[in-house]
C-alpha positions as CSV (number, residue, x, y, z in Angstrom):
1,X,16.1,111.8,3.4
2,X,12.5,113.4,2.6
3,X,10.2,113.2,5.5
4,X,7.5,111.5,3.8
5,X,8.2,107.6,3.9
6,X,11.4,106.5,4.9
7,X,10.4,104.9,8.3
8,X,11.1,100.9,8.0
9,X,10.6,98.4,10.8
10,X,12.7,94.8,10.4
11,X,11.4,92.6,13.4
12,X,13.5,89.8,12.2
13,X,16.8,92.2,12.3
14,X,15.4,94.4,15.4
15,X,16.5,97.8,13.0
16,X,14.4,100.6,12.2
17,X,15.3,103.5,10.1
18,X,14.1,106.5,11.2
19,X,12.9,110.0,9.5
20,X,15.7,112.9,9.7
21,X,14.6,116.5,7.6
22,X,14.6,120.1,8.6
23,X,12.3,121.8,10.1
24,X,10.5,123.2,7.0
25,X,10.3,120.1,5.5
26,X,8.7,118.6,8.9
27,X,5.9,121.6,8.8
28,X,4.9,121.2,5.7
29,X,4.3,117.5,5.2
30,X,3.2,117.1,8.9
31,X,3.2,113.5,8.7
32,X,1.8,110.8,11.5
33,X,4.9,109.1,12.9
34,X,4.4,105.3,13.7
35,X,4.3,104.5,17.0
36,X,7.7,104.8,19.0
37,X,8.9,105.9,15.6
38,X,11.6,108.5,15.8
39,X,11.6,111.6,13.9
40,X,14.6,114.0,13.9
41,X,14.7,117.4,13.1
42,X,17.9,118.6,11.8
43,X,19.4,121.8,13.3
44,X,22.5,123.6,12.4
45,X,26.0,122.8,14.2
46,X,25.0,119.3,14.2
47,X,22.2,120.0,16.2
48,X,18.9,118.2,16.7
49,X,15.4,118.0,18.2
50,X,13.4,114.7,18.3
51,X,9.9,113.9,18.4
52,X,8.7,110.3,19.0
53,X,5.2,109.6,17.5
54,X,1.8,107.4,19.2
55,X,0.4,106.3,15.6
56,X,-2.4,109.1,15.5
57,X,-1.0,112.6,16.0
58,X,0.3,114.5,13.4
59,X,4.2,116.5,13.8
60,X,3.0,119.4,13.9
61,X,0.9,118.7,17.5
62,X,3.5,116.4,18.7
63,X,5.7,117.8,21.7
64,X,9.2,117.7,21.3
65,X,11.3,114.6,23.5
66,X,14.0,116.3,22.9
67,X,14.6,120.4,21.7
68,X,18.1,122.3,21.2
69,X,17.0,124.7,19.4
């Protein structure tokens, strides 16, 4: 899925769908993640790092929850 737009919040079902791209693709758009709104970075082996975003700062300033690589 392409970074830019995918994130959907259902209240009524509880789901949310959440941003998965490499790490190019995460540089270069540098999109604001919702807040609480996941964003995975996809690594190689089945790796990942995860960011969670507040609503105002951009990916690229955001620290990383979560890094493996």
């Amino acid at each position: 899925m392409a970074v830019d737009g995918v994130f959907v919040l259902d209240e009524k079902q509880g789901k949310s769908y959440n941003r998965i791209d490499t790490a190019a693709s995460w540089r270069s758009v540098n999109p604001v993640l919702g807040a609480g709104e996941f964003g995975i970075e996809k690594l190689s082996g089945g790796k990942c790092n995860l960011k969670v975003g507040d609503g105002v700062t951009t990916w690229n300033s955001l620290p990383y929850l979560v890094k493996n690589g």
